[in-house]
C-alpha positions as CSV (number, residue, x, y, z in Angstrom):
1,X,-25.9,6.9,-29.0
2,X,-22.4,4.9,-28.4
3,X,-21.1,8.4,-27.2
4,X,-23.8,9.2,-25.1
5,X,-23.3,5.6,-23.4
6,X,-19.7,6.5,-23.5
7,X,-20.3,10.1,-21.3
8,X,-22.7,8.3,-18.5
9,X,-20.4,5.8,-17.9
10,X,-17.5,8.5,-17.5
11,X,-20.1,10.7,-15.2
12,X,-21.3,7.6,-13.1
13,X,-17.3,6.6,-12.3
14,X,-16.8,10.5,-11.3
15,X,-19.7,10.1,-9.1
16,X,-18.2,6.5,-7.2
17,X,-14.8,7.4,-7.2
18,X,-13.1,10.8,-5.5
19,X,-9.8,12.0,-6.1
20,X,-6.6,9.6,-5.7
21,X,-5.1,10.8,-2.8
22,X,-1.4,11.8,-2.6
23,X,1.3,11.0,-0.4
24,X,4.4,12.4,1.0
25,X,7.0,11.8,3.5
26,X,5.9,11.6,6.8
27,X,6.9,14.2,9.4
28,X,5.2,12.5,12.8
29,X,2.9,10.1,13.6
30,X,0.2,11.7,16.6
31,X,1.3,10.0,19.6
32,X,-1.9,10.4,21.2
33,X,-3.8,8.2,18.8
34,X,-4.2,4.4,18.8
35,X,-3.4,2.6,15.4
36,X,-4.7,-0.1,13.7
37,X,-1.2,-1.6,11.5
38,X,-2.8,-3.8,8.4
39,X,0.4,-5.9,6.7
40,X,0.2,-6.3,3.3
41,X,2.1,-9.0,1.5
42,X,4.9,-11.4,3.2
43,X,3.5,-14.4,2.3
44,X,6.6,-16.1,0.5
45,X,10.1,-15.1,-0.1
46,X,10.1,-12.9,-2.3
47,X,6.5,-11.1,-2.1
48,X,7.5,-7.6,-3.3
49,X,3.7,-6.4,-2.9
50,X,4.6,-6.1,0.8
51,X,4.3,-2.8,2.7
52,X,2.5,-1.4,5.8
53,X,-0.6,0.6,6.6
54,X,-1.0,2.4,9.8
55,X,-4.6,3.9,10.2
56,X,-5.4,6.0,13.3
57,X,-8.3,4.0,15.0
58,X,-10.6,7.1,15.5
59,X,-10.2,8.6,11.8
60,X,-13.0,8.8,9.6
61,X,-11.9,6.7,6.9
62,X,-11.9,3.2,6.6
63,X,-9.5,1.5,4.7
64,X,-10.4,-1.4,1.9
65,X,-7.5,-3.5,0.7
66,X,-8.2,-4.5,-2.9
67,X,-6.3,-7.8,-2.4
68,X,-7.7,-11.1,-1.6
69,X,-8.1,-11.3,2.4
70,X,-5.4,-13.9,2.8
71,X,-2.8,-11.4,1.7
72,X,-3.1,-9.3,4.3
73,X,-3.7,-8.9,8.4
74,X,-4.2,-6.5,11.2
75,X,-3.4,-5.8,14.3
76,X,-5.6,-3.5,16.2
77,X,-5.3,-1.4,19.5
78,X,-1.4,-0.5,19.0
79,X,0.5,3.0,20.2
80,X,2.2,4.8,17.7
81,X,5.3,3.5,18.8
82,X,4.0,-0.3,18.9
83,X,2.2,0.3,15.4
84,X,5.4,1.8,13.8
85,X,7.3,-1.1,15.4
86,X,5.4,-3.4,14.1
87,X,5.5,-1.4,10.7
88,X,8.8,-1.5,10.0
89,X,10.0,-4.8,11.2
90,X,7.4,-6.2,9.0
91,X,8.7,-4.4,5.7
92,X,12.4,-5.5,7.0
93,X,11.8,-9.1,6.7
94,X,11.9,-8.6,2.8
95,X,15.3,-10.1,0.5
96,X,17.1,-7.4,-0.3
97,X,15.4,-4.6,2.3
98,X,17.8,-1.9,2.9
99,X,15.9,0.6,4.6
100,X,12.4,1.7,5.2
101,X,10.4,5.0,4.4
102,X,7.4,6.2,6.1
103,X,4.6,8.5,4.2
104,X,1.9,10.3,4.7
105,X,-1.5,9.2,2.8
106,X,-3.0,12.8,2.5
107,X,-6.8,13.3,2.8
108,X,-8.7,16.0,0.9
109,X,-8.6,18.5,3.6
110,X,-4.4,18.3,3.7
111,X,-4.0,16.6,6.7
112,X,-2.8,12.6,7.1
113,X,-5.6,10.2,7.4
114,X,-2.9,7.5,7.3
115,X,0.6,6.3,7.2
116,X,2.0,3.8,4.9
117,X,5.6,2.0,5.7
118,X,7.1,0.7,2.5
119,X,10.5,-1.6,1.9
120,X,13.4,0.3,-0.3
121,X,15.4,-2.3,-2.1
122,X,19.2,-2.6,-3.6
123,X,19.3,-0.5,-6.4
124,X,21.2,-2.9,-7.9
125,X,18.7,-5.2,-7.9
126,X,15.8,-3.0,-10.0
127,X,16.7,-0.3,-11.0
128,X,15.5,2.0,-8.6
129,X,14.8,1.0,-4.5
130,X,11.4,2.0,-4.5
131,X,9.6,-0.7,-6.4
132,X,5.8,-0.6,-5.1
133,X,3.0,1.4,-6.8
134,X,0.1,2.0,-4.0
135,X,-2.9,3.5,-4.8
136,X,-5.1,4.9,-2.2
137,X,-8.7,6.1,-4.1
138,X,-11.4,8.0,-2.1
139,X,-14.6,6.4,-2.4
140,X,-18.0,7.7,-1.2
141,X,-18.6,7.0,2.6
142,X,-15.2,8.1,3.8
143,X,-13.8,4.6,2.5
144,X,-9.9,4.4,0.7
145,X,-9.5,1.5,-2.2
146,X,-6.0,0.5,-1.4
147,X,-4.7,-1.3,-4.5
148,X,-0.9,-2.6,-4.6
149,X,1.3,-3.6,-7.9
150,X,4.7,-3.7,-8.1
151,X,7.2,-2.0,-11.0
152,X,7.0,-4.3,-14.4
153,X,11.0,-4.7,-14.6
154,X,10.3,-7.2,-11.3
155,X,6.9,-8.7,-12.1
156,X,9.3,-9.9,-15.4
157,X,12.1,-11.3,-13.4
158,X,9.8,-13.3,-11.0
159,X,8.3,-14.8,-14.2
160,X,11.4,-15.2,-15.3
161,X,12.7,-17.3,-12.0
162,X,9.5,-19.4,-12.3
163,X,9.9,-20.3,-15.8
164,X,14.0,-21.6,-14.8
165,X,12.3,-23.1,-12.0
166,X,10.0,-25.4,-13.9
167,X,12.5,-25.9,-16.5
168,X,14.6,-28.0,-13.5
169,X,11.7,-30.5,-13.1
């Protein structure tokens, strides 16, 4: 019985949730397209769950951030060259931003539904410059679940700065 429970659950989530979709690096951005640019993150110093999402306005999916709506805004009704602007002085505004890098979110057919801008750090700093792990998850409907984390090694040093931080009180 627990088993059987077990397979519909796992059948049921197959049937909600469609393949994660892939990315890779972006070669051009249709200039012919209007964009709307939705910036995720910046709301503090040091918020490393920041990073850019440029979604051609006539595409077919829609985009859900799965972070709370005051972590993130758009701008609607921008050019390529505006949206990408925006893009990328957004991610720049980071500590420690070095440079940015521009992907491709891949649908199912092969072609880019999307376009995400994400900060690269100091290595130094991490470990490794690329710090953010995006998700982008096909739902039914044409819809994306966008859900953002960020790499453990700096989720431990923030907690790290907030427990020195309350120690000085």
């Amino acid at each position: 019985m627990i088993c059987l429970f077990l397979l519909s659950l796992a059948v049921a989530g197959c049937a909600t949730y469609g393949p994660a979709l892939q990315t890779q690096p972006a070669k051009d951005i249709d200039l012919s397209d209007t964009y709307t640019v939705i910036r995720v993150g910046g709301n503090y110093f040091e918020d490393y769950y920041t990073f850019a999402l440029i979604v051609p306005e006539n595409g077919k999916y829609r985009f859900n951030i799965f972070r709370p709506e005051f972590e993130y805004r758009s701008s609607k009704g921008l050019t390529a060259k505006q949206a990408l602007s925006m893009a990328e002085t957004f991610v720049a505004a980071q500590p420690n931003f070095t440079h940015s890098q521009t992907n491709a979110v891949m649908g199912p057919e092969g072609a880019a539904i999307a376009y995400e801008v994400r900060p690269l750090y100091q290595q130094i700093l991490f470990g490794e410059p690329d710090i953010l792990i995006v998700v982008y998850q096909l739902k039914a409907d044409n819809i994306v679940e966008v859900r953002v984390d960020i790499d453990d090694i700096v989720k431990r040093r923030q907690s790290d700065g907030e427990i020195r931080r309350r120690g000085r009180r």
